[in-house]
Backbone bond lengths (Angstrom), bond angles and torsions (degrees), N, CA, C in turn:
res aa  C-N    CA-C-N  psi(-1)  N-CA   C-N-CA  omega(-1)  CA-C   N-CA-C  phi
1 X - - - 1.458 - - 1.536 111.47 -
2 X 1.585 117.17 -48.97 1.730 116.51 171.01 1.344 89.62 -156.01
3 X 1.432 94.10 136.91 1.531 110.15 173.83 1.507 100.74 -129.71
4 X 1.379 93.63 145.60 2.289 95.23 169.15 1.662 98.93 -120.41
5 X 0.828 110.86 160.52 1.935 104.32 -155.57 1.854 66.32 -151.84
6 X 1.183 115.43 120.42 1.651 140.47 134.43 1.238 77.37 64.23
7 X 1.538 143.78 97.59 1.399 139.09 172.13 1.633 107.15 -119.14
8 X 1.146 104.90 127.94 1.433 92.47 177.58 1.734 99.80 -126.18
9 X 0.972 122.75 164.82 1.692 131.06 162.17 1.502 113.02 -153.95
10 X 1.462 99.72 127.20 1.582 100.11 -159.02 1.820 84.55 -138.92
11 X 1.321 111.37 138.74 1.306 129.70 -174.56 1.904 89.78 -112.56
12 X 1.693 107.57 165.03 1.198 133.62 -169.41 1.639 91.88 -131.12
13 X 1.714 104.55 116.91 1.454 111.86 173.66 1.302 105.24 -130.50
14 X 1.479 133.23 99.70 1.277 119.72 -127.28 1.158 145.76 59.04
15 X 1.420 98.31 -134.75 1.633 123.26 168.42 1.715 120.29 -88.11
16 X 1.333 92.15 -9.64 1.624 112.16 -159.03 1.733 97.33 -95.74
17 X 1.360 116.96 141.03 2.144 118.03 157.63 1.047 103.11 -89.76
18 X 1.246 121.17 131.78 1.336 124.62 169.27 2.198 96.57 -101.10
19 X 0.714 119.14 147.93 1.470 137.67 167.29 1.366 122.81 -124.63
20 X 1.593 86.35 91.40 1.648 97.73 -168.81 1.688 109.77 -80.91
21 X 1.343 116.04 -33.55 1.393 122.47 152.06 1.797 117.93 -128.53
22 X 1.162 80.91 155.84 1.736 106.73 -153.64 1.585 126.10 -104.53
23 X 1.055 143.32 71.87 1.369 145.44 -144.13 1.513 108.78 19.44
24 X 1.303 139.95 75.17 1.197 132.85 -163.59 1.779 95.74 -143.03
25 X 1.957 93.44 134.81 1.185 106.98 -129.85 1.923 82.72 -150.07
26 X 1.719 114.40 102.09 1.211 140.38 -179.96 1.294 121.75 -111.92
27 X 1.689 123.00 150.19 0.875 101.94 175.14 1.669 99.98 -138.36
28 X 1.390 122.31 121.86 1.698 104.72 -160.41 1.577 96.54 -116.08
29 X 1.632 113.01 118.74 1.083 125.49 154.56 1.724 137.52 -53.39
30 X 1.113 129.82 128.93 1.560 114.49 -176.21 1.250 105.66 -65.89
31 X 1.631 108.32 154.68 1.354 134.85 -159.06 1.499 134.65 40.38
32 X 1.594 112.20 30.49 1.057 134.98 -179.06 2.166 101.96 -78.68
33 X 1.329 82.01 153.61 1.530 81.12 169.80 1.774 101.10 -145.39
34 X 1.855 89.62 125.68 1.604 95.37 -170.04 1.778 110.86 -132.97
35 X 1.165 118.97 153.03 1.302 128.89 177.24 1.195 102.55 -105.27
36 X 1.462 129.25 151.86 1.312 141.14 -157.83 1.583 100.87 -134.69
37 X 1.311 130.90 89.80 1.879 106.95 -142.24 1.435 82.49 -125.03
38 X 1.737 104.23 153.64 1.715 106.75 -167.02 1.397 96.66 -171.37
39 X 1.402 124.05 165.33 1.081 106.04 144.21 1.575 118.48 -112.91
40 X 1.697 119.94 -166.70 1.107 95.92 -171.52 1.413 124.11 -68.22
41 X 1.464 107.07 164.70 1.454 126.27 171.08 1.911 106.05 64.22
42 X 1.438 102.40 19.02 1.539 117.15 167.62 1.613 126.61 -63.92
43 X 1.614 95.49 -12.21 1.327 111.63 -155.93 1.364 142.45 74.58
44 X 1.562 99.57 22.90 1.858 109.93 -158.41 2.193 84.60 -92.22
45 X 1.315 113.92 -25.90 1.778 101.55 160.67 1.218 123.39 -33.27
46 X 1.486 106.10 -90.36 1.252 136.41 143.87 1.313 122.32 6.08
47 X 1.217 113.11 -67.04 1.795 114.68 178.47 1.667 95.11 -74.04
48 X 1.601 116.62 -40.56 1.939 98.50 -173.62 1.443 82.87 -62.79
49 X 1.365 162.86 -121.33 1.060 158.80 -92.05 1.252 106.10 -71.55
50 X 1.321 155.13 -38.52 1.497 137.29 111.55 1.582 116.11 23.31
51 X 1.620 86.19 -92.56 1.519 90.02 -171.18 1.093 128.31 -66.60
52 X 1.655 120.64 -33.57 1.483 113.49 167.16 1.916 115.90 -95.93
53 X 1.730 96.09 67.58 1.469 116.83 -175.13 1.302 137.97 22.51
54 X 1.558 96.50 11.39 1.554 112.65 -164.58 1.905 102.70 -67.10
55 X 1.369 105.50 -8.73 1.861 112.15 -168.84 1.209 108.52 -143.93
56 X 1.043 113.20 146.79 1.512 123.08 -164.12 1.545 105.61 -86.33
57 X 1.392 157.46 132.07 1.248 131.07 141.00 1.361 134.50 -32.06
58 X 1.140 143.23 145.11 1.801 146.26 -175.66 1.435 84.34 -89.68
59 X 1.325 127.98 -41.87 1.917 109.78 174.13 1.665 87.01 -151.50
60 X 1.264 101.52 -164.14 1.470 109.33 -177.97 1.354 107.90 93.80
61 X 1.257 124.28 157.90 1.869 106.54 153.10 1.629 100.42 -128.21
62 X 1.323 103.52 166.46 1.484 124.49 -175.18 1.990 99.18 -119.15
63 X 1.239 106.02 111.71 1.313 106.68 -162.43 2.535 86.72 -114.76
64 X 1.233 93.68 124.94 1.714 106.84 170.73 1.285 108.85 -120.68
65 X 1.416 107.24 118.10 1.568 116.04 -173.55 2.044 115.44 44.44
66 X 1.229 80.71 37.46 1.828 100.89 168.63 1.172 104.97 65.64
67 X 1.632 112.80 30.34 1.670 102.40 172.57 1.229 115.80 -118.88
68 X 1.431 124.91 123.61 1.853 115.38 -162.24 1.590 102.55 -70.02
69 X 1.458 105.72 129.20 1.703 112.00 -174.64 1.665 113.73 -71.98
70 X 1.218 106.96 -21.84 1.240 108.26 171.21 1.768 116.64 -85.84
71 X 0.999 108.93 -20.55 1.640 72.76 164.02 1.664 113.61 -111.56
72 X 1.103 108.30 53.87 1.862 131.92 160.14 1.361 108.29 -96.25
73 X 0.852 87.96 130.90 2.360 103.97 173.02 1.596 100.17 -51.28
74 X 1.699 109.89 169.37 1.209 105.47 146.13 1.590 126.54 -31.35
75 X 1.193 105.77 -66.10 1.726 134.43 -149.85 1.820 88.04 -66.98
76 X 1.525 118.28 -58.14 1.227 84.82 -157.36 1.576 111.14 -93.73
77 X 1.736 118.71 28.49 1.523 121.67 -176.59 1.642 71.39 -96.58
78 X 0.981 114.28 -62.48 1.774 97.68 -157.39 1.918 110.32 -61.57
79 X 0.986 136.35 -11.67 1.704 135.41 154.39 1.310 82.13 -73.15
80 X 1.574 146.84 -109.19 1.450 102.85 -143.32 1.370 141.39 -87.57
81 X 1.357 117.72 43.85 1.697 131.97 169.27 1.607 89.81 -99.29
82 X 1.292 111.82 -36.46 1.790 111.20 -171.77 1.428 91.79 -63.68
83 X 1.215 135.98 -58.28 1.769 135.56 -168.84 0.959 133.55 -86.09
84 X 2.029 112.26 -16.47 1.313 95.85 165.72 1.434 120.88 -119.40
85 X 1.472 103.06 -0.21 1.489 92.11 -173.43 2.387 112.63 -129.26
86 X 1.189 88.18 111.87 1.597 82.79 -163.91 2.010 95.73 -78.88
87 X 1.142 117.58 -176.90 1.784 118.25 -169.73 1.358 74.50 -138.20
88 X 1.770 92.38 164.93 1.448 99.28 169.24 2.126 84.70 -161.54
89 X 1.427 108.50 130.64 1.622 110.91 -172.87 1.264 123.44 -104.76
90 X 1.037 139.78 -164.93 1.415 127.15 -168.83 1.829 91.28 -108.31
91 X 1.699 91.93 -35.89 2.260 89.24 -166.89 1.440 80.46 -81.10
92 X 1.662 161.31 26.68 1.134 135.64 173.90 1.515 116.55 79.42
93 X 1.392 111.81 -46.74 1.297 106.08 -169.45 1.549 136.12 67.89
94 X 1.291 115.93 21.83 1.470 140.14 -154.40 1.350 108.51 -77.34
95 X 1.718 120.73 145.58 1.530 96.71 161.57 1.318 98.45 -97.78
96 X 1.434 119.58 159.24 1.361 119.21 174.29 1.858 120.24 -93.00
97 X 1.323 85.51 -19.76 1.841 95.30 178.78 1.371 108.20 -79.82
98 X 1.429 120.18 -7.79 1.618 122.19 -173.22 1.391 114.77 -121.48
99 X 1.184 114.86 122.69 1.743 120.30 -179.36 1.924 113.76 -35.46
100 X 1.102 68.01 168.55 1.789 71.60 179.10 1.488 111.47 -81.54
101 X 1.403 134.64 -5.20 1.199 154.05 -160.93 2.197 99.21 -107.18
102 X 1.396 96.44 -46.38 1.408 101.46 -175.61 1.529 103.24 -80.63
103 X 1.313 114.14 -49.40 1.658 120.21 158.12 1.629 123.41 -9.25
104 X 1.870 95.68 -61.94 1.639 108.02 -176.58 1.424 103.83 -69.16
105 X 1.373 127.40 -35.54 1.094 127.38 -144.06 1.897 96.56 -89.46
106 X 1.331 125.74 -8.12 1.796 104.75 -153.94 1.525 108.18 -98.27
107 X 1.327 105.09 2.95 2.021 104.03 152.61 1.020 117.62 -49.06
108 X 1.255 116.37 -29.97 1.768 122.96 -173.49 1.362 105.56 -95.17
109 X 1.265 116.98 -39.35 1.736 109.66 173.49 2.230 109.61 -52.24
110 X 1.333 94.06 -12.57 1.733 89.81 174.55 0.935 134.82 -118.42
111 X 1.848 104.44 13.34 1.508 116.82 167.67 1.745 109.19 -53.84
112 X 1.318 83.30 137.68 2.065 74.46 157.88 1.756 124.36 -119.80
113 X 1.828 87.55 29.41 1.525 100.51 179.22 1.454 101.62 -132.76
114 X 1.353 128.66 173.48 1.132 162.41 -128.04 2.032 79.21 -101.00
115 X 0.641 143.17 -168.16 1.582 154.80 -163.89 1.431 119.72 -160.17
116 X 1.472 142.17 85.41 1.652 127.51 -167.00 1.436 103.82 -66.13
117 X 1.698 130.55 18.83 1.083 111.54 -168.31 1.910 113.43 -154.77
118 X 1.080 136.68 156.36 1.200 124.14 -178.25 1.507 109.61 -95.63
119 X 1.593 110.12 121.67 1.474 117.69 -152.09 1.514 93.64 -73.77
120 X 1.609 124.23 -37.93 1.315 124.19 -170.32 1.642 102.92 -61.18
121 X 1.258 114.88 -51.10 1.320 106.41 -167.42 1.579 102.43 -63.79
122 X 1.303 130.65 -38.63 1.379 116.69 174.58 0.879 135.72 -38.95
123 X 1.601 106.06 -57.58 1.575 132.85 -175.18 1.770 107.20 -63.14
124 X 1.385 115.93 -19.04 1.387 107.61 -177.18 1.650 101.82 -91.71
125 X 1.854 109.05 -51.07 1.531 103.24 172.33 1.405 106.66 -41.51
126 X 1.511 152.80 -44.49 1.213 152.13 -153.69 1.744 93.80 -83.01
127 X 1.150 123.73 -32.89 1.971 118.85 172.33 1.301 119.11 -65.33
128 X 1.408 92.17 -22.69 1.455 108.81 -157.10 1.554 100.55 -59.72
129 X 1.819 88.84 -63.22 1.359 112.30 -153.54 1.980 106.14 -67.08
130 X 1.836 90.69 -26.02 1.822 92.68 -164.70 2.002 92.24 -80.57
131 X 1.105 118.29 9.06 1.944 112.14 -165.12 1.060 109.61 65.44
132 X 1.446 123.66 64.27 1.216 106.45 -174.11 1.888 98.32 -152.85
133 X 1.287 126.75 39.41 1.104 113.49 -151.65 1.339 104.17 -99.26
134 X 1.497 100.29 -25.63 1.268 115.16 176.45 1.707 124.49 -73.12
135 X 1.357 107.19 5.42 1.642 124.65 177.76 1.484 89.17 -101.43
136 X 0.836 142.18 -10.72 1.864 125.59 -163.41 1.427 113.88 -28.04
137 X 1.605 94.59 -72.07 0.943 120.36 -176.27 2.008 124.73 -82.61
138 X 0.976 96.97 34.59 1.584 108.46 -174.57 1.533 87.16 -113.59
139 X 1.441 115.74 156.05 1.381 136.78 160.72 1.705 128.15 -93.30
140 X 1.082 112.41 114.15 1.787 128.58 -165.23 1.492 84.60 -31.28
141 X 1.048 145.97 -84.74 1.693 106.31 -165.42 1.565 152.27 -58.98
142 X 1.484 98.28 1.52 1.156 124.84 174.07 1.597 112.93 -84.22
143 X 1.639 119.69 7.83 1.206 105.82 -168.28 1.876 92.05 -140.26
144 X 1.427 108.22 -173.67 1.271 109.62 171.26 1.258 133.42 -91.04
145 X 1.336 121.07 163.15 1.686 114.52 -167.41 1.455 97.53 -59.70
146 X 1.367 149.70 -46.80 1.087 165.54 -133.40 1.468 99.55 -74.00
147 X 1.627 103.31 -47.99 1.687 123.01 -166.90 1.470 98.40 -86.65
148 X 1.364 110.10 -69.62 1.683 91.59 162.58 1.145 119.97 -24.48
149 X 1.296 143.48 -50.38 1.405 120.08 -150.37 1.738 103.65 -84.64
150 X 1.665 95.09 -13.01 1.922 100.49 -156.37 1.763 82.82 -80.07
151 X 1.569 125.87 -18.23 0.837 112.35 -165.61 1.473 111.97 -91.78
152 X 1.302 114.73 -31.49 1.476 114.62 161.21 1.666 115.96 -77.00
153 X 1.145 135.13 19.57 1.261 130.62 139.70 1.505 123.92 -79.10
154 X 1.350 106.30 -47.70 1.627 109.63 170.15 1.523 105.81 -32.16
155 X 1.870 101.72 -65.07 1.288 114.85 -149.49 1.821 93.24 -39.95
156 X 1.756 99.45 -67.67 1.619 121.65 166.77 1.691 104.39 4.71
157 X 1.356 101.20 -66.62 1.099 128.23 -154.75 2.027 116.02 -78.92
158 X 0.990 114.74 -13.61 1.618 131.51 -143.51 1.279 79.67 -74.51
159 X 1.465 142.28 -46.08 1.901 132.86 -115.39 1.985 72.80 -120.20
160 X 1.300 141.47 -29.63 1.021 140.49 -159.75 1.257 134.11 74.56
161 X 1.655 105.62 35.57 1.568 138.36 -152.62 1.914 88.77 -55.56
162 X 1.931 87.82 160.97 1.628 100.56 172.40 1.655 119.74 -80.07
163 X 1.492 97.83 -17.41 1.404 129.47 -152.14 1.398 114.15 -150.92
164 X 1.645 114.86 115.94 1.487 133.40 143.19 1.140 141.11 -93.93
165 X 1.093 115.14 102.31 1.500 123.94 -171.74 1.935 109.21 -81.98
166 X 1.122 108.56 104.78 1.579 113.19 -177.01 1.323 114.84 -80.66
167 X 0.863 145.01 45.41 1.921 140.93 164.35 1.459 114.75 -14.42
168 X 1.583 145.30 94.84 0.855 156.15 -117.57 1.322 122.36 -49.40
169 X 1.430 111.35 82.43 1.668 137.73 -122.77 1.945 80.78 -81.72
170 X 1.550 109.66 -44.34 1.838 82.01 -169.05 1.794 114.11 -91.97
171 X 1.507 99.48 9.01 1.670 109.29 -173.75 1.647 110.24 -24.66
172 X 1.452 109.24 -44.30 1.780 118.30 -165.64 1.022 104.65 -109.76
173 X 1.404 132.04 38.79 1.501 140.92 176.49 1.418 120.38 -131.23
174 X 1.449 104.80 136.34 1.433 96.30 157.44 1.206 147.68 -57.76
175 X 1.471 121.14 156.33 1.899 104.92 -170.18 1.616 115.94 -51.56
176 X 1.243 99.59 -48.55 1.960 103.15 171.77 1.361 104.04 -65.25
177 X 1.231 153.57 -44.48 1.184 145.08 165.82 1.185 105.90 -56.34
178 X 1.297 155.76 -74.16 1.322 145.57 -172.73 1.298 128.80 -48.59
179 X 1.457 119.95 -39.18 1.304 149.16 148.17 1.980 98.61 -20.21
180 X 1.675 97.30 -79.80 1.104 104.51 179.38 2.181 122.94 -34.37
181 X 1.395 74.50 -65.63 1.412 83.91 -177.11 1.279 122.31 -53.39
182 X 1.570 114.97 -28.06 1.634 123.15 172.24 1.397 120.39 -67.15
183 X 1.419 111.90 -24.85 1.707 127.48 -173.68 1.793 91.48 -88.17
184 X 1.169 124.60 -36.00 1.499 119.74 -164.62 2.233 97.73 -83.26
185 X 1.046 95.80 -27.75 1.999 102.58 167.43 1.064 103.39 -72.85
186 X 1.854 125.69 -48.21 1.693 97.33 -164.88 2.107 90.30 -85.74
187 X 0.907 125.00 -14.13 1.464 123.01 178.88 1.578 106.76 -41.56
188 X 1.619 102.05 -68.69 1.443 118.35 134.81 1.388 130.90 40.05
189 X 1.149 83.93 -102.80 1.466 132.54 173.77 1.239 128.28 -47.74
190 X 1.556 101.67 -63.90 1.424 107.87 -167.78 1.715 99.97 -95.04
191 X 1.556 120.41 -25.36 1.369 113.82 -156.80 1.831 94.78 -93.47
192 X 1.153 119.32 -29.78 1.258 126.88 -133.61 1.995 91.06 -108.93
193 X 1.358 98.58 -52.70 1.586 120.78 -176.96 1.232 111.78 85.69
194 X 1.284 117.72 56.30 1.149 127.77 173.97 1.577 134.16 -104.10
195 X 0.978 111.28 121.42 1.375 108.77 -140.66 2.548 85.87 -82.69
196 X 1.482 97.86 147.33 1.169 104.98 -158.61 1.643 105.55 -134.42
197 X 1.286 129.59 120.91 1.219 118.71 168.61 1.588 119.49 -123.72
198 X 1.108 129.15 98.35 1.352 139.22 -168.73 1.200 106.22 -86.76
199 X 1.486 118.58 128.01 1.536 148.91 -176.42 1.820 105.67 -92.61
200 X 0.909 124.60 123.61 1.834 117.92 -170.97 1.651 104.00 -170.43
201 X 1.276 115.80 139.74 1.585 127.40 -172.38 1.706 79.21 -100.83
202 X 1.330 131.50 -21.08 1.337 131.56 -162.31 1.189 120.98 -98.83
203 X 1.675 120.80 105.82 1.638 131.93 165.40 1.638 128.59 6.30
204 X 1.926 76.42 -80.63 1.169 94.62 -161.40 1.663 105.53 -77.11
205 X 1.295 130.87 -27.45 1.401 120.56 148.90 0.899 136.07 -29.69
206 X 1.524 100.59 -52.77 1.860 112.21 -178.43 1.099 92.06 -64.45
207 X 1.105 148.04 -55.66 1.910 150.68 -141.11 1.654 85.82 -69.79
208 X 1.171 126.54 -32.69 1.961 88.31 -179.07 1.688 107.15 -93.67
209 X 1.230 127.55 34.23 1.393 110.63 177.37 1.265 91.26 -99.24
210 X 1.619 107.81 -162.65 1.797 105.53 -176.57 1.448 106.33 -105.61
211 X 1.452 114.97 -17.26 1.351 115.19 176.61 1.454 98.61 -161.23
212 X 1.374 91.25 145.84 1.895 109.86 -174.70 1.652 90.94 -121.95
213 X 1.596 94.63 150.02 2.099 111.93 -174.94 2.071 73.56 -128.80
214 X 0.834 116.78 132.91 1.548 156.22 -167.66 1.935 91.98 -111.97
215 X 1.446 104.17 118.53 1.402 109.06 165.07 1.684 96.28 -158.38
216 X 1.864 80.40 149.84 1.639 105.17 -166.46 1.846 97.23 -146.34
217 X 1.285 89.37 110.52 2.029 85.20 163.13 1.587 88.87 81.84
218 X 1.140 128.53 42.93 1.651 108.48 177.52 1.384 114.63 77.99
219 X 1.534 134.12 -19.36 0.954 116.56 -163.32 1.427 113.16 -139.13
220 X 1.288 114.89 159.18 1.907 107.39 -175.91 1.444 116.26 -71.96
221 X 1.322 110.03 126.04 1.558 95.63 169.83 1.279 111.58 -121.35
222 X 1.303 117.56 -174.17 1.661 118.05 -159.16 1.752 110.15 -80.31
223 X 1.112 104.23 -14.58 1.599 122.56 -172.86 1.352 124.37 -166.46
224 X 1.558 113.16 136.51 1.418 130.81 178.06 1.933 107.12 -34.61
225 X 1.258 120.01 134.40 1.722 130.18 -142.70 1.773 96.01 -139.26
């Protein structure tokens, strides 16, 4: 489904390379569910922005459904980051001037293709299902972190991505709130088949995925450091 074969990404701070990732070399099966565990400034960012194409490799290639992303245009990396891969953040990422209903819906405001589907009706089946239908029309600060987040999963969720990349999805939550939100990923997961990769400096987070990749210094190591 996405493989990174020898990936490196190395930033210029000064005079100095920094190597934020390190010949590091994945291979992610569909409907896998994975934790990405680090601590900070480990480079476990870095590799999600990698994987959900948001960054180019400095060498390496990043191959999605066996097609090298680098030699894709602008236009057609952004159609498939729009289709296959939804984000989900720890601050939510919310607009506040836009309902929670218009919120789910603006993946589709950045298609640059035709849509096989009606985004409104999605975005409401997706309220439906999270209890939340009755927020539509409420504005992300009018609601709870909890709901925010159910609401930036929808969004996650709107385009019917292959891939969710979780950025330390319960960081700004309470333990019963996070709890929640972790049971609604492996729900996810197992009901839906959605393939899931969770980003976390945190253990016991990582401990409910099915497999954790351990990185330290840019690079994978065999165990949490």
């Amino acid at each position: 489904m996405l493989k990174l074969q020898n990936v490196y990404r190395t930033y210029h701070l000064g005079d100095e390379q920094v190597h934020a990732v390190e010949d590091i070399s994945l291979d992610i099966k569909p409907k896998e569910y994975i934790s990405i565990l680090g601590t900070s400034g480990s480079g476990k960012s870095t590799l999600m922005y990698l994987i959900g194409l948001l960054e180019q490799p400095t060498s390496g290639k990043i191959l999605v459904e066996g097609k090298d992303v680098s030699k894709l245009s602008d236009d057609e990396l952004s159609v498939i980051r729009n289709h296959f891969v939804g984000f989900i953040f720890q601050q939510f990422n919310l607009i506040n001037k836009f309902t929670v209903l218009e919120n789910i819906m603006m993946p589709a405001k950045y298609a640059k293709e035709k849509l096989d589907f009606d985004p409104e009706e999605r975005a409401l089946e997706l309220l439906k299902r999270f209890n939340m239908l009755n927020r539509k029309d409420f504005f992300p600060n009018k609601i709870s972190g909890g709901q925010q987040q159910r609401v930036a999963i929808a969004r996650a969720l709107l385009m019917r991505p292959k891939l969710i990349l979780a950025d330390e999805p319960t960081g700004n939550l309470d333990s019963k709130t996070g709890e929640e939100i972790l049971n609604l990923l492996e729900e996810l997961n197992k009901k839906d088949g959605v393939t899931i990769i969770l980003v976390t400096h945190d253990h016991s987070v990582a401990s409910r995925t099915k497999k954790t990749i351990y990185i330290k210094d840019g690079k994978l190591v065999g165990k949490y450091i």
